[in-house]
C-alpha angles and dihedrals in degrees: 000000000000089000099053088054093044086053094045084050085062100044084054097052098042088057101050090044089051091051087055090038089050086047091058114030082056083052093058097047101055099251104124093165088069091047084051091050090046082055096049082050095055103046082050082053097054086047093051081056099049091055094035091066091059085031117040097024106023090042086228116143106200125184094192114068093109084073091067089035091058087037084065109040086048097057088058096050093046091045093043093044090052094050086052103045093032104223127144119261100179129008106310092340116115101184121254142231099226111123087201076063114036088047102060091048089047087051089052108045095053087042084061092044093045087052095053095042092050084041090068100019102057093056079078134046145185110029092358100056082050098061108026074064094050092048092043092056087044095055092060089042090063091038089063091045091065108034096100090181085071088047096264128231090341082068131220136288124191097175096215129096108224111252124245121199107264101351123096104226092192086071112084093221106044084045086051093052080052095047082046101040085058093037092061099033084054092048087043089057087047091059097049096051097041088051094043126090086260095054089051089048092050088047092043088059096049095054089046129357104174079059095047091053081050098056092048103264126133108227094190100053096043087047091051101048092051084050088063101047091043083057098050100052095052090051092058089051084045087051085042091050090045094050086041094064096019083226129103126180138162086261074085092061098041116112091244082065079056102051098047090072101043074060096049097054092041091053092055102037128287112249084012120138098231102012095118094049081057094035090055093038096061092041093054080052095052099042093057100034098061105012085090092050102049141006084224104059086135099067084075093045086047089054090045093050098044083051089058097045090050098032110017113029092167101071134244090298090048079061099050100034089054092241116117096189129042110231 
């Protein structure tokens, strides 16, 4: 058994090391838009691991993660946009273009969302929690598009890229060591609290939670929690995407946002470490390999998706780590 986690230890550290190996070798060789792809990639895959702590380890599927997505996307455009403008957004404060800034508030307002959401959401379970998530994160969806002041559905551009001490953002590779930074130190953090007396707990309660109440433990309150900080992750990679393309619109907060990285963290491996860094890496393939070839590229992911459900639930790392079924 050692062996097999040992193994899975390297898996995980060979993906993550070929998506920064990817990163550099297209650096050196000139070809910024695949730098550009590799950081795409890696801000998917923060979102994958965002959803795949409620997911994989807290056994929550939830339909709604685009919400905190958008919320965060939406914190650095409004923030960005008022720097630029200079208007004031509240009292004397006219937004800034600091990342050290604009991430923290990202981080806190889908934390609140996420809480409210939980807060509901969790009172249910199965089918229901599905969908109370997926109407939640509708609900904002139709609140963006028509919130005219935030450009609407036609979405909003703030032009700039945010600043970062000592790193030009505008240069593929330095804006990709940030994407990654955060991407490792969010998959480290994954690890921690899924090691810790708190991630037992939360596993504990996903297998059973009738034994769980037994033994002492609130399922509620340790669902919640992990429900936050899943939250919160995915709005930081939400605030990283909208300063990627310096564009955010309400197609962030639509339930196919939603279910894209529900895809990301299937196709990897679902409670997996690093399933939604491979998840999101074969997606962003596929996507431009054969984006440019036909308007219907998904059909194949779909049929991919639909082998590993059927064949290799464990993911593409349960495949290469030899485990079918996380534990």
């Amino acid at each position: 058994m050692r062996q097999v986690f040992d193994r899975e230890a390297l898996i995980n550290l060979a993906i993550f090391a070929a998506l920064v190996v990817t990163a550099v070798v297209a650096h050196v060789a000139g070809q910024g838009f695949t730098v550009t792809l590799a950081t795409k990639a890696a801000i998917f895959a923060l979102a994958g691991v965002g959803l795949n702590l409620a997911l994989g380890y807290g056994g929550m599927i939830s339909f709604g993660h685009a919400a905190f997505f958008g919320i965060g996307g939406y914190v650095a455009g409004i923030l960005a946009s008022h720097a630029a403008s200079g208007a004031p957004l509240v009292a004397s404060f006219a937004g800034t273009t600091s990342m050290l800034a604009i991430w923290p508030v990202a981080m806190i307002a889908s934390g609140i969302a996420a809480l409210l959401i939980g807060a509901l959401s969790l009172r249910t379970s199965g089918v229901y929690f599905i969908m109370v998530t997926l109407a939640f994160a509708q609900m904002i969806f139709y609140f963006a598009i028509s919130w005219p002041r935030y450009g609407g559905e036609d979405g909003l551009s703030f032009y700039v890229r945010n600043t970062f001490p000592g790193l030009n953002t505008f240069a593929p590779i330095q804006y990709f060591a940030i994407c990654a930074t955060l991407l490792a130190l969010a998959l480290i953090l994954t690890a921690i609290i899924t090691q810790s007396r708190y991630g037992l707990a939360l596993q504990a309660v996903r297998q059973n939670s009738q034994r769980s109440t037994a033994a002492g433990i609130r399922p509620y309150a340790i669902r919640l929690t992990a429900f936050v900080l899943s939250g919160m992750i995915t709005g930081l990679a939400g605030a990283l995407y909208a300063d990627l393309n310096r564009f955010v619109s309400p197609s962030m907060l639509s339930w196919h946002m939603s279910g894209e990285i529900m895809v990301f963290v299937i196709l990897g491996g679902v409670g997996r470490l690093c399933g939604p860094v491979a998840g999101a890496a074969i997606f962003i393939l596929l996507e431009h390999l054969l984006g440019g070839v036909s308007e219907h590229w998904q059909a194949l992911l779909g049929l991919m998706l639909l082998v590993i459900v059927l064949f290799a639930p464990g993911g593409l790392i349960g495949m290469l780590s030899g485990r079918k079924r996380h534990a």
